[in-house]
C-alpha positions as CSV (number, residue, x, y, z in Angstrom):
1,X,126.9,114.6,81.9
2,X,128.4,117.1,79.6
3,X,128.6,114.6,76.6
4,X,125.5,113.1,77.3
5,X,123.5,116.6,77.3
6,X,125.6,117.3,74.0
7,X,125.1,114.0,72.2
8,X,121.0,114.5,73.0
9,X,121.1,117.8,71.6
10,X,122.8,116.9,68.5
11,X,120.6,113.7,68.0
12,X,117.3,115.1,68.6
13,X,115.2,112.8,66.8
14,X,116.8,109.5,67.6
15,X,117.0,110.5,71.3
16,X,113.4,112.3,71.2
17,X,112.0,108.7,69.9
18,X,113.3,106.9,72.7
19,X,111.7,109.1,75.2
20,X,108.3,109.1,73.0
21,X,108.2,105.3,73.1
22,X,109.4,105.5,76.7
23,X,106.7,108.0,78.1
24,X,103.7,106.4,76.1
25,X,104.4,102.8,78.1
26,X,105.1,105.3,81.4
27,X,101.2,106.4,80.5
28,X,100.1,103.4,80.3
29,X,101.0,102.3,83.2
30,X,100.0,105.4,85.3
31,X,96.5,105.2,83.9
32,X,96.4,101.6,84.3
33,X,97.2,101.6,88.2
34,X,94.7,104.5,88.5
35,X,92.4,102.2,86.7
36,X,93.6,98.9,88.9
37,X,93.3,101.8,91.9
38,X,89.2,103.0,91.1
39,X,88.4,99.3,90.2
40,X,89.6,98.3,93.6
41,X,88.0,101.4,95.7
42,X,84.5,100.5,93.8
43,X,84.4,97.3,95.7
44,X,85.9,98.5,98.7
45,X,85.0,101.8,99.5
46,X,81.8,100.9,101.4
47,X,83.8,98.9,103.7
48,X,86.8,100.7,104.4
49,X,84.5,103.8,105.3
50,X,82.7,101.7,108.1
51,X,86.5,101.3,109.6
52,X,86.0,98.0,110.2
53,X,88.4,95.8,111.3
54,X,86.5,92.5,111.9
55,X,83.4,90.9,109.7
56,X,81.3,87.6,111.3
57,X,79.1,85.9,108.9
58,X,77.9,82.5,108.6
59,X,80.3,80.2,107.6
60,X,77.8,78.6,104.7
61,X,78.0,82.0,102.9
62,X,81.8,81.3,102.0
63,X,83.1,84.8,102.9
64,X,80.3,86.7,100.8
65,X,78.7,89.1,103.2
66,X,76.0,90.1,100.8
67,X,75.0,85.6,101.1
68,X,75.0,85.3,104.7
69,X,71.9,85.3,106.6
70,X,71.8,85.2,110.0
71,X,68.9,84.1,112.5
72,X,68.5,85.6,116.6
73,X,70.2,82.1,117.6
74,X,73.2,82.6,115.7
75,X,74.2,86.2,116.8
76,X,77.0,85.8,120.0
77,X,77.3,87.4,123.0
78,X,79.9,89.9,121.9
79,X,77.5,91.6,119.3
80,X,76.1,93.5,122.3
81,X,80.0,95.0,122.8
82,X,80.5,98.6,122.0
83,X,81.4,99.7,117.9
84,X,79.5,96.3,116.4
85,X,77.0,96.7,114.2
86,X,74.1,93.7,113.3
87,X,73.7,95.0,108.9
88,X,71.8,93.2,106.4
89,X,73.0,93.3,103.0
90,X,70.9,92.6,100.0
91,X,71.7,92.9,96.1
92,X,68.9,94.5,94.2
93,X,67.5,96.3,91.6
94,X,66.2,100.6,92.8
95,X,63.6,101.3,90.2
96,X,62.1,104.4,89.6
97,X,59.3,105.2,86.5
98,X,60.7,103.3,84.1
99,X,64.3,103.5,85.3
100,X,66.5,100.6,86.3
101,X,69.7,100.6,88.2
102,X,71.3,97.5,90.3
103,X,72.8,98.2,94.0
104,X,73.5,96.7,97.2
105,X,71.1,97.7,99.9
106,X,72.8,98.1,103.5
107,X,70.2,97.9,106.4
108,X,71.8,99.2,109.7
109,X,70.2,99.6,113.3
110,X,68.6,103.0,114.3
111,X,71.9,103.3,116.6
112,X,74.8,102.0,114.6
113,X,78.7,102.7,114.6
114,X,78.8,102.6,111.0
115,X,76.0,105.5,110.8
116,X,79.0,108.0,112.2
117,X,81.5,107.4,109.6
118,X,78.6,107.8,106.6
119,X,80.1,111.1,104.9
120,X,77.3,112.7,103.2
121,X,77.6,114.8,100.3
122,X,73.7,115.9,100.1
123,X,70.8,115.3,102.4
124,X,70.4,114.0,106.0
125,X,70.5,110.6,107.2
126,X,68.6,108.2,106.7
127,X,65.8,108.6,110.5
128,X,62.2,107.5,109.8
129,X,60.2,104.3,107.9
130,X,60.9,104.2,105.0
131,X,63.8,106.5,104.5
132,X,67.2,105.6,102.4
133,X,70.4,107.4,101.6
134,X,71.7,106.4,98.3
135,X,75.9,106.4,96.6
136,X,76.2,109.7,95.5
137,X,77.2,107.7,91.9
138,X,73.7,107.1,91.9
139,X,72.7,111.1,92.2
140,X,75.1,111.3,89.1
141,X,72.6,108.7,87.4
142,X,69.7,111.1,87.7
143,X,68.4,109.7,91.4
144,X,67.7,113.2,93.3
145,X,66.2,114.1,97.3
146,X,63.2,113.4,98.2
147,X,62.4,111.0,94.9
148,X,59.9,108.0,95.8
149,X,61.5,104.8,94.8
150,X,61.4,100.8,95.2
151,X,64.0,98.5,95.7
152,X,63.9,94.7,95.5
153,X,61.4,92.6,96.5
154,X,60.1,95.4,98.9
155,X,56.0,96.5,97.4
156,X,56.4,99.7,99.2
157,X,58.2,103.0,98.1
158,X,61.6,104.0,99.7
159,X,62.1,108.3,100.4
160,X,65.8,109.6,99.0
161,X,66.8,111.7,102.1
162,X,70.2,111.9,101.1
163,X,73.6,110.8,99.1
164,X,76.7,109.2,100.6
165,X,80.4,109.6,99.6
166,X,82.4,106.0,98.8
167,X,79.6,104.3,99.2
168,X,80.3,101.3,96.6
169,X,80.6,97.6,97.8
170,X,81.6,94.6,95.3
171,X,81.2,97.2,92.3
172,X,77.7,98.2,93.0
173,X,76.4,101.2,94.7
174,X,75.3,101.2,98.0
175,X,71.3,102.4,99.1
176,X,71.5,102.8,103.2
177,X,68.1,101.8,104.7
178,X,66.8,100.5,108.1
179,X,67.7,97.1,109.4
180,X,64.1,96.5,109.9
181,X,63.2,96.2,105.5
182,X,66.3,94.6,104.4
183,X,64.6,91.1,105.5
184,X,61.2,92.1,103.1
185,X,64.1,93.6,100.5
186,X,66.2,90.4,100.4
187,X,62.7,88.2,100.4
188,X,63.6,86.3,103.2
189,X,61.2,85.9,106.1
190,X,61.4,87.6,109.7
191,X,63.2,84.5,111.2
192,X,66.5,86.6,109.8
193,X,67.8,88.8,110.9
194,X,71.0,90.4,109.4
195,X,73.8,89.1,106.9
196,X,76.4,89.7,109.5
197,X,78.1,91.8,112.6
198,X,81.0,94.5,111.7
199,X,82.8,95.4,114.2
200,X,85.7,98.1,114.7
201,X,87.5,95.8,117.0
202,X,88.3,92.3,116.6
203,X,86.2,89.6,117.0
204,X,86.1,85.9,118.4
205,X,84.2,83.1,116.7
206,X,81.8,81.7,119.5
207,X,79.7,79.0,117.6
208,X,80.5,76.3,115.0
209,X,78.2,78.2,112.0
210,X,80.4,81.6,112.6
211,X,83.2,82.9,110.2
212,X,85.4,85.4,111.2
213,X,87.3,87.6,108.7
214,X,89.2,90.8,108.7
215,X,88.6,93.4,106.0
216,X,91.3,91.8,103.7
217,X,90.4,88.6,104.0
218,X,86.1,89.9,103.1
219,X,87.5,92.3,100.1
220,X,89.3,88.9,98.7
221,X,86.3,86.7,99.0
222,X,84.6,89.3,97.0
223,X,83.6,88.0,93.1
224,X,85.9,89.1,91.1
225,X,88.1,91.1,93.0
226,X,91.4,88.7,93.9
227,X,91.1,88.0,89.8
228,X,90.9,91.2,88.9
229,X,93.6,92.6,90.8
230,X,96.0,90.0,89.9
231,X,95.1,90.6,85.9
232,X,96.0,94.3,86.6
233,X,99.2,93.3,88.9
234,X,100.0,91.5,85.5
235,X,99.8,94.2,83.0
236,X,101.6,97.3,85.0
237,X,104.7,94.1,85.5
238,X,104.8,93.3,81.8
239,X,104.3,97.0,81.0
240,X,107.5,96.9,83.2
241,X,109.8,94.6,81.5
242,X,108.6,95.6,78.0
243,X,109.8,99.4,79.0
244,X,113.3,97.6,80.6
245,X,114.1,96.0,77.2
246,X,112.8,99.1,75.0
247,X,115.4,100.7,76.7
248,X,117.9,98.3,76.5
249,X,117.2,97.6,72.6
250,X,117.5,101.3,72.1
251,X,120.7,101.8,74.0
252,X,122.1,99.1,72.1
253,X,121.6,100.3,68.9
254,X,122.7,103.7,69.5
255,X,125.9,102.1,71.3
256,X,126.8,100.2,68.1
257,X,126.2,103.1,66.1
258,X,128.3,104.9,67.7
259,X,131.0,102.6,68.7
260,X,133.3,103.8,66.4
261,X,133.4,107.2,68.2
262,X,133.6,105.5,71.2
263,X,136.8,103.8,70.2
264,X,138.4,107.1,69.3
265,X,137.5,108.5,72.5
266,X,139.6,105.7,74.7
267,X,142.2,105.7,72.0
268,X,142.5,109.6,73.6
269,X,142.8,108.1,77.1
270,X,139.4,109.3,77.8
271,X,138.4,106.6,80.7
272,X,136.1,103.6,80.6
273,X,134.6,105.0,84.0
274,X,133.9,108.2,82.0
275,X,132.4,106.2,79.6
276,X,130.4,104.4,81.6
277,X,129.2,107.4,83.4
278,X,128.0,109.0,80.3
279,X,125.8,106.4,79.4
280,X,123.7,106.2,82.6
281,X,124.0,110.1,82.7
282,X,122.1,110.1,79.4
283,X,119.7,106.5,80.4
284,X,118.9,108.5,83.6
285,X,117.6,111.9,81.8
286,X,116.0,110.0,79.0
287,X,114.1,108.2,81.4
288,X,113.6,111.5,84.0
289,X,112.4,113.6,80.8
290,X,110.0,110.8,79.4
291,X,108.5,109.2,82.9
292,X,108.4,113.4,84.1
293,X,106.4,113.8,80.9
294,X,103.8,110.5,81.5
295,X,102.9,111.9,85.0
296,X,102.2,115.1,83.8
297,X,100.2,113.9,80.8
298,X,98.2,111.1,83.5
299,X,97.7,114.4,85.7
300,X,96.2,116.1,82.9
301,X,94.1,112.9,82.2
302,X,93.0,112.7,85.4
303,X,91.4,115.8,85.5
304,X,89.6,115.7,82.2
305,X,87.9,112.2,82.5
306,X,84.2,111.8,83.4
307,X,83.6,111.2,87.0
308,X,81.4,107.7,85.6
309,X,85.3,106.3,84.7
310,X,86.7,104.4,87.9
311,X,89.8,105.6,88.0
312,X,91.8,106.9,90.8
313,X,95.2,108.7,91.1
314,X,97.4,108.2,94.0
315,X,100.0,110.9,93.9
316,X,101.8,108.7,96.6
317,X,101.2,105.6,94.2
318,X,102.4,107.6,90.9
319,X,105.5,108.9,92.4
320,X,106.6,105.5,93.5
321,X,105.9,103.8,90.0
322,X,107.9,107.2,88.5
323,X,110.9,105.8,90.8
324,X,110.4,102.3,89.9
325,X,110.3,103.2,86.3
326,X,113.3,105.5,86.4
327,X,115.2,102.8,88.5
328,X,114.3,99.9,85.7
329,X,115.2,102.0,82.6
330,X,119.2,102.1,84.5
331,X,118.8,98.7,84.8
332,X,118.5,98.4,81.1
333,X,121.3,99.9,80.4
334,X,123.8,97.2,81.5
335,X,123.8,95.9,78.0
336,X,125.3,98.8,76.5
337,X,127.5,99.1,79.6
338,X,128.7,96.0,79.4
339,X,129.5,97.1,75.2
340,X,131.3,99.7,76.4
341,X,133.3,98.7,78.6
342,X,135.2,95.8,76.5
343,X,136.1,97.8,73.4
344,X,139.0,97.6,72.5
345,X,140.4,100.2,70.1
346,X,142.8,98.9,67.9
347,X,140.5,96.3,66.7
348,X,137.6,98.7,66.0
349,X,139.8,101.6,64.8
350,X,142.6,99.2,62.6
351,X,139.3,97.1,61.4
């Protein structure tokens, strides 16, 4: 460790360098899993707040929730168990004056499950005709209380009572309303009645036009969502090997440059194991130093972007990509290792 802290020291820029290039692709990657991370919660959040554990649908609506529609025949038995809720989902277009903003309007019964875990930031819920609580992404957007507004196919105007946190589902935010307009919202007729039954326990499928899924399975039937996971899953593992063989290319270079030294050192009886200890030594604080340096510069980030950026940091998450990072750059330092330990000194000295 001694060598390595003096070698750094006396090769400040070479070594500074390599931990640059090294922290800018540790960056990257922090802010693109807090990117992958906001992405993700944006279609989710709405879902994972109900604390659902089961979803029945229609089977026609292929795992969408917001394309099932359901009729009185096709609701089982089991809906009337405790912590199921009958909800009606429609996608839509809140307008107000001349002001334009797509959501996802949730209709739930007067005496719903899901109503309890609703965690509201402004406002009341949502009690009389007429009444809606709205994402609190949407009170960023200018909505405020006690604002008349329409939504979807629906001629009459909706009251703003109040704003919801992680209220998002598929991307868009959510409006909560009354059961009883999402059939004139969705322009379907009263012959429907609901998109679907969450329930916190599990469920059983009791007729052949049912679908039962948990809340992975729903969240992966989602548009876009299996895709774009995978495209970020891509990146951050790429952004993985490329850091692996910076590392590697630089240790390399600076191995062969120094070689020579390296030669006179065993000639001195100074052992390989020393050696070879040195060099993951210095590997392991390059990589400490420059990964230390990304989180803190992500942290910084992550308190200076505007709140309309979907990004989330998971100090949990971060901390295990540090490891993961730290853990790859050793791993590219075999190569240089693996220099080391065959050089012979006579030939490099006497050549």
């Amino acid at each position: 460790m001694f060598l390595a802290l003096k070698e750094m020291k006396k090769e400040k820029l070479r070594y500074g360098l390599v931990i640059g290039v090294v922290l800018l692709v540790a960056y990257l990657i922090f802010m693109l899993s807090a990117l992958a991370q906001g992405l993700s919660g944006q279609n989710t959040a709405a879902v994972n707040s109900w604390q659902s554990q089961s979803i029945m649908m229609s089977k026609d609506a292929n795992g969408n929730l917001a394309q099932s529609m359901l009729t009185a025949k096709d609701l089982p038995v089991q809906s009337k168990q405790n912590k199921t809720d009958r909800v009606g989902l429609a996608q839509g277009i809140l307008k107000v004056g001349d002001a334009r903003q797509a959501a996802t309007f949730v209709g739930l019964q007067k005496g719903a499950t899901i109503r309890q875990t609703i965690q509201l930031t402004e406002g009341r819920l949502n009690r009389g005709d007429h009444e809606i609580v709205l994402s609190d992404a949407l009170r960023r957007a200018g909505f405020k209380l006690n604002q008349e507004v329409k939504m979807g196919m629906f001629t009459d105007h909706y009251r703003v009572v109040g704003f919801a946190k992680a209220a998002f589902y598929n991307m868009s935010p959510v409006v909560y309303g009354d059961l009883s307009d999402w059939a004139a919202i969705k322009g379907v007729n009263s012959e429907f009645v609901g998109s679907g039954l969450i329930s916190q326990e599990n469920q059983h499928a009791e007729k052949s036009n049912e679908q039962i899924l948990n809340k992975n399975e729903l969240f992966n039937k989602m548009p876009g969502y299996s895709a774009q996971n995978m495209t970020f899953a891509f990146m951050i593992g790429f952004l993985v090997v490329i850091s692996i063989v910076i590392v590697a290319i630089f240790l390399y270079i600076l191995t062969m440059q120094k070689i020579e030294n390296l030669a006179v050192l065993r000639a001195q009886g100074i052992p390989t194991s020393y050696l070879l200890k040195n060099t993951l030594a210095q590997t392991m604080l390059i990589m400490l130093i420059a990964v230390g340096l990304g989180t803190f510069l992500a942290a910084l980030t992550g308190m200076v972007v505007p709140m309309a950026v979907p990004m989330q940091f998971d100090p949990k998450l971060m901390s295990v990509s540090a490891i993961l990072l730290v853990l790859t750059g050793l791993f590219g330092a075999i190569i240089p290792m693996r220099i080391i330990a065959k050089i012979d000194p006579i030939s490099v000295i006497g050549g």
